[in-house]
C-alpha positions in Angstrom: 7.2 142.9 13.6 7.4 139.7 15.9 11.6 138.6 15.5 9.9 135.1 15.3 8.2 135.7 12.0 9.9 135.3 8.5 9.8 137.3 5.0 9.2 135.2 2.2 9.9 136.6 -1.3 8.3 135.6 -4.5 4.5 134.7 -3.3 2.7 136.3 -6.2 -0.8 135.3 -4.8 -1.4 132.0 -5.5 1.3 131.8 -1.8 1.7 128.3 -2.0 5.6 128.9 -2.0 6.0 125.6 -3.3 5.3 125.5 -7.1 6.1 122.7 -9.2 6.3 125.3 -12.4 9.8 125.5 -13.6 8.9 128.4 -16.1 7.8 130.8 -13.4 9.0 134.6 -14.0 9.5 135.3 -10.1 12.1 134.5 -7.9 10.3 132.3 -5.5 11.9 131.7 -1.8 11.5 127.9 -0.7 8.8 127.1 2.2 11.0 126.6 5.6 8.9 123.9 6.5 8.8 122.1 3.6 12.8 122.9 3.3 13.6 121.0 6.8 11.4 118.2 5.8 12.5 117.8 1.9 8.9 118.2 0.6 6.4 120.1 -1.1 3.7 118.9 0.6 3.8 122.2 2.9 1.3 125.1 1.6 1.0 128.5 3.0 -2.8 128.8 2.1 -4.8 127.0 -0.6 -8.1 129.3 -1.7 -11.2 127.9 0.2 -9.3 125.1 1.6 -6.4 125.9 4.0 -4.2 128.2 5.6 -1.0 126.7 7.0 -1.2 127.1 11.0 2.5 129.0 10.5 1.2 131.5 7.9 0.6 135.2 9.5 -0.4 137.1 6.6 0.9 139.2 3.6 2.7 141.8 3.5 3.6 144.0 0.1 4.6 143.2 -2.4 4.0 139.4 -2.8 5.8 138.6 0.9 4.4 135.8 3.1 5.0 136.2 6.7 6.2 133.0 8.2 6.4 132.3 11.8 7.6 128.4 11.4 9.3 126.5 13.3 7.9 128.9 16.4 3.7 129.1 17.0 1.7 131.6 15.2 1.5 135.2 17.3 -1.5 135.7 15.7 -3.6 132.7 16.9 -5.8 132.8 19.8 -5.0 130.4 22.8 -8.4 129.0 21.7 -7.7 128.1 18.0 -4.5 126.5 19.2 -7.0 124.3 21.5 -8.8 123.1 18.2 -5.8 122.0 16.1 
């Protein structure tokens, strides 16, 4: 695994990181990104609308893999081009 990229705890599929829900039953580790900027604006992926340009995947049990601040490994020299 790239040194670069970050385990994040407490995804449990809907891996927004970033819930407003008090009353969840999972611990639930706090977005990097939105930590740094003191926001929740930040989502790792949002089904059939997003995926944050940091997020690299899942990994099990409920981890997100983070590469923020650093660029995403995984994306071609030719998505970066697009952003």
């Amino acid at each position: 695994m790239n040194k670069e990229i970050k385990k994040l705890k407490g995804a449990n599929m809907d891996i927004d990181l970033t819930s407003d829900k008090s009353d969840i039953d999972w611990k639930q580790e706090i977005c990097p990104w939105n930590k740094e900027e003191n926001t929740k604006e930040h989502k790792c992926a949002i089904k059939n609308i997003s995926i944050c340009k940091y997020f690299c995947g899942i990994e099990y049990l409920d981890t997100v893999l983070c590469s923020y601040p650093n660029d995403n490994p995984l994306v071609s020299e030719n998505a970066k081009d697009n952003e």
